[in-house]
C-alpha positions in Angstrom: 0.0 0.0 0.0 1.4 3.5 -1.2 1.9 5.8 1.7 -1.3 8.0 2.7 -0.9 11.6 2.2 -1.4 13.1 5.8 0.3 15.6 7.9 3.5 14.0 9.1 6.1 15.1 12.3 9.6 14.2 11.9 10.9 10.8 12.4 11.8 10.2 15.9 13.7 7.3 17.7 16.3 6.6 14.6 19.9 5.8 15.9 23.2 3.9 13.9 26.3 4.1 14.7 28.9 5.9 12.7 29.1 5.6 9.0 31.1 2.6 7.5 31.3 2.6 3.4 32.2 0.2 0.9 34.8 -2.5 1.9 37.9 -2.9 -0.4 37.5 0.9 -1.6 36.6 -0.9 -5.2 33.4 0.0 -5.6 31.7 3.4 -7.1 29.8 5.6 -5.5 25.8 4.6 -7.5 24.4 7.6 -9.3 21.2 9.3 -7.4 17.6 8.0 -8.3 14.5 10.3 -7.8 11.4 9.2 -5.4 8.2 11.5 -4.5 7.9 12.2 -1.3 4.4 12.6 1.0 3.2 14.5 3.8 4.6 17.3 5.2 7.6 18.4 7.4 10.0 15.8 7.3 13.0 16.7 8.9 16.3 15.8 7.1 19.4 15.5 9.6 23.4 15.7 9.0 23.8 12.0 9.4 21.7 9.2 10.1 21.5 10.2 13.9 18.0 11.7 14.9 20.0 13.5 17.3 22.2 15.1 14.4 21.3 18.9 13.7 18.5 19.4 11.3 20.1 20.8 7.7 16.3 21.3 6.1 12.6 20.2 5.5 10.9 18.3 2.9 7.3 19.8 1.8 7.7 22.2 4.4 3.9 23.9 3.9 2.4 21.3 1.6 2.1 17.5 1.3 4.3 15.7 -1.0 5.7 19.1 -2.6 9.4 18.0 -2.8 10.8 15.0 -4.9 14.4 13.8 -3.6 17.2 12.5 -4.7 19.3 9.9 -3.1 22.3 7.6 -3.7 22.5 5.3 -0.7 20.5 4.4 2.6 21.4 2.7 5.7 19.9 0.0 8.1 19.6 1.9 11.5 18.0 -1.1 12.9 15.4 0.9 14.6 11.7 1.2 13.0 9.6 4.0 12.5 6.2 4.3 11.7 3.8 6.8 10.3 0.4 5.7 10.0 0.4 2.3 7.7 4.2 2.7 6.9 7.1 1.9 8.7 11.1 1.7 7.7 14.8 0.6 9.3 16.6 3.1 6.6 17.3 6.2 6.0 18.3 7.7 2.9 21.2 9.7 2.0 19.6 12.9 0.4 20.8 14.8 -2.6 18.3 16.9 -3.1 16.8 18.8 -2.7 18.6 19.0 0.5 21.4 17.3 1.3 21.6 15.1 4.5 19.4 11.7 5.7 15.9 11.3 5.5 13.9 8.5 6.9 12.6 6.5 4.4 9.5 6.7 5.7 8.7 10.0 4.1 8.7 8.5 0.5 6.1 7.6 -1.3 6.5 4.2 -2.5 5.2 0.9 -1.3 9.0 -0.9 -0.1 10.2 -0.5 3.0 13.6 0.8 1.3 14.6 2.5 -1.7 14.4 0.5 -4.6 17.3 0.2 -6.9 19.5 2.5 -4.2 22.9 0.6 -2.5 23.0 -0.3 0.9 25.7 1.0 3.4 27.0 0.7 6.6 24.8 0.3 9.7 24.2 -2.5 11.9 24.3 -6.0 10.2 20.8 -7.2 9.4 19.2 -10.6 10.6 20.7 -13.7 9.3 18.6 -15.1 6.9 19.8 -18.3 7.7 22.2 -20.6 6.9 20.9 -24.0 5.9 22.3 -25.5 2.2 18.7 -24.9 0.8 18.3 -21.2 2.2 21.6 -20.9 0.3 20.8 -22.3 -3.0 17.3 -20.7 -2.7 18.9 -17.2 -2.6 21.4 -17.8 -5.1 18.3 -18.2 -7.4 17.0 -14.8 -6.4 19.2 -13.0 -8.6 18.3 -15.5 -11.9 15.0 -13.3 -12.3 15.6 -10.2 -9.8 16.0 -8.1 -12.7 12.9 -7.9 -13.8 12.6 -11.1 -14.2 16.2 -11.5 -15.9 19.4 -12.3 -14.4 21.1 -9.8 -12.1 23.8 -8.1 -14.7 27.8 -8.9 -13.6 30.1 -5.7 -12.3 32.8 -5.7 -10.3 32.0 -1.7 -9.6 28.2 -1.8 -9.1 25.9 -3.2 -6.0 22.8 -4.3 -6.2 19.4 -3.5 -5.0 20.0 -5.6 -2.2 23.4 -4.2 -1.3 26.1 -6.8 -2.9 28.3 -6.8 -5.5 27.6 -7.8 -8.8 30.7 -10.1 -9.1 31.1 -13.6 -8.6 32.0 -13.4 -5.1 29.8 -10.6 -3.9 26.8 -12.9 -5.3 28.3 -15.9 -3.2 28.5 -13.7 -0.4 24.6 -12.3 -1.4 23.5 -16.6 -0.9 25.4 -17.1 1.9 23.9 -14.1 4.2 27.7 -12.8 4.9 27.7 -8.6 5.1 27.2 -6.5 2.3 28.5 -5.7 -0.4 30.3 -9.0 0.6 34.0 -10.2 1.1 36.1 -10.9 -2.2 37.2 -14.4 -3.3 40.5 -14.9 -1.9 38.9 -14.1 1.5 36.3 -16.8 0.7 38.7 -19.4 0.1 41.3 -18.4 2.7 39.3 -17.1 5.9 38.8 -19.8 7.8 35.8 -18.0 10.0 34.2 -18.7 6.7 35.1 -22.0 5.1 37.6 -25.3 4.9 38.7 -26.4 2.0 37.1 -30.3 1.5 37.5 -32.7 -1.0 35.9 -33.4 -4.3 34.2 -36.1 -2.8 32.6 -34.2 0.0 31.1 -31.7 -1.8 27.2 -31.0 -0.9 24.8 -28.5 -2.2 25.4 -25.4 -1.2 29.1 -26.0 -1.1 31.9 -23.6 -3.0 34.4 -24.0 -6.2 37.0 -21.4 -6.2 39.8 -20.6 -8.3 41.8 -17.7 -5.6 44.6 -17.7 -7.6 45.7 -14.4 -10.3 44.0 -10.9 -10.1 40.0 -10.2 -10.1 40.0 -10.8 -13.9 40.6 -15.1 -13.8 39.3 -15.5 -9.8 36.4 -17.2 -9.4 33.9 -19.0 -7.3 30.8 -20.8 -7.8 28.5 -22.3 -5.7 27.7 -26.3 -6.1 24.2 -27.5 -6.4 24.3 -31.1 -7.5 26.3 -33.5 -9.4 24.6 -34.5 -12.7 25.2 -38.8 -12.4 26.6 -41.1 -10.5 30.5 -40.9 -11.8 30.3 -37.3 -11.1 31.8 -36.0 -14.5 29.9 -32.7 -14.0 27.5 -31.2 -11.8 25.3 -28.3 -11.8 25.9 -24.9 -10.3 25.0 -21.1 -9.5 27.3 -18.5 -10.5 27.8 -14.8 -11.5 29.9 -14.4 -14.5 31.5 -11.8 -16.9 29.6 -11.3 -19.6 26.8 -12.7 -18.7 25.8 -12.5 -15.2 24.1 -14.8 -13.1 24.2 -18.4 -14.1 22.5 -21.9 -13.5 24.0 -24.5 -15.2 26.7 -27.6 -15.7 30.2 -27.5 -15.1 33.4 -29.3 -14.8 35.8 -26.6 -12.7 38.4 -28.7 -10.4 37.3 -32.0 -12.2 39.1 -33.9 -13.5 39.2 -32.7 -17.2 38.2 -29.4 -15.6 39.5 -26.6 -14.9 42.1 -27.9 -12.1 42.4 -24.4 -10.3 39.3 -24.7 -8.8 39.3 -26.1 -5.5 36.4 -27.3 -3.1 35.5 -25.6 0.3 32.8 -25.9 2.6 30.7 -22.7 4.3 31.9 -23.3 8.1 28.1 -22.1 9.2 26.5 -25.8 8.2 28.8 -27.0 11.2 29.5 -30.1 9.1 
């Protein structure tokens, strides 16, 4: 349901900690979208602190007279509700004033921003770890383009707040923070996986070559092998060219692609 156009105070109760951006300083800053805006006399702070000094209004005497601009918003953890919408994020406002604005004060049915990169803020919820939860949100980004595949960048994030590279995507199914960890750190951090054996390999499990520079490393993530002498199996990946990917491979068999090597997410406790 859109937001109802009704008299609104400024959001109260909003608190995050201080501002953490993008990790690996490899990613761009994402160009400013436009939303409407509703009700009247939203307040729009310095940072995402209600208790940050005010730097301007939105629709200061009338109702949904402003439009704004913004190029990322941040989980405070912390909801706010007017009337029949409520929000965790603020937005980072580029018009017309700059500053952060509850995203409660724009008119549109989400609870965030569509389309706008996440940053910094507490960590949301888990959404859990189990090997089907993983392969189920690996498949999210097959039609999460309007129902297309997510496009591949090493430069952009998506709606959701990852990376549009191989290993942001992995990170994306595996619930680890946005925009997510590269793919040396998911084949060599051992807070995240083990390496395993051909053999052992599950669904939900990884592939990854770590070895060279961004432009040969990969990782995809295992679904299932494809018969009994395990000459292939299928798999979810974000590629080059492309972007993301269900379908049959050979990496680290044998035959394969040998600099791909099996590891296993340390959250299945297996």
């Amino acid at each position: 349901m859109l937001r109802r156009v009704v008299p609104a105070v400024a959001a109260a109760g909003i608190g995050i900690g201080t501002f953490a951006g993008f990790a690996h300083g490899s990613e761009r800053q994402a160009a400013a979208a436009d939303f409407p805006t509703w009700g009247t006399r939203w307040v729009v702070h310095a940072t995402a602190e209600v208790s940050s000094p005010s730097v301007g209004m939105i629709n200061k005497s009338a109702a949904g007279q402003d439009r704004i601009t913004a190029d990322y918003q941040v989980d405070t953890g912390h909801k706010v509700c007017e009337g029949n919408a409520c929000s965790t994020f603020m937005a980072h406002v580029t018009g017309p004033v700059s500053g952060f604005l509850t995203v409660v004060a724009v008119d549109i049915p989400q609870d965030r921003l569509p389309g706008v990169p996440v940053q910094g803020g507490p960590r949301p919820p888990q959404p859990g770890g189990t090997r089907q939860e993983v392969l189920n949100r690996a498949a999210t980004w097959l039609t999460a383009n309007g129902g297309s595949q997510v496009p591949y960048s090493q430069d952009k994030v998506w709606k959701d707040g990852y990376r549009q590279d191989c290993s942001g995507y992995a990170s994306m199914a595996l619930g680890l923070p946005t925009p997510g960890t590269n793919t040396v750190g998911l084949a060599t951090d051992r807070a995240l996986t083990r390496p395993i054996s051909l053999g052992e390999l599950k669904p939900g499990d990884l592939l990854i070559d770590a070895d060279g520079d961004n432009n040969n490393r990969h990782v995809v993530i295992f679904e299932k092998w494809t018969d009994d002498a395990h000459s292939s199996y299928t798999a979810y990946e974000q590629r080059g060219g492309h972007g993301t990917d269900h379908r049959t491979l050979t990496y680290g068999l044998p035959g394969g692609d040998a600099e791909f090597k099996p590891y296993r997410p340390v959250a299945y406790g297996d």
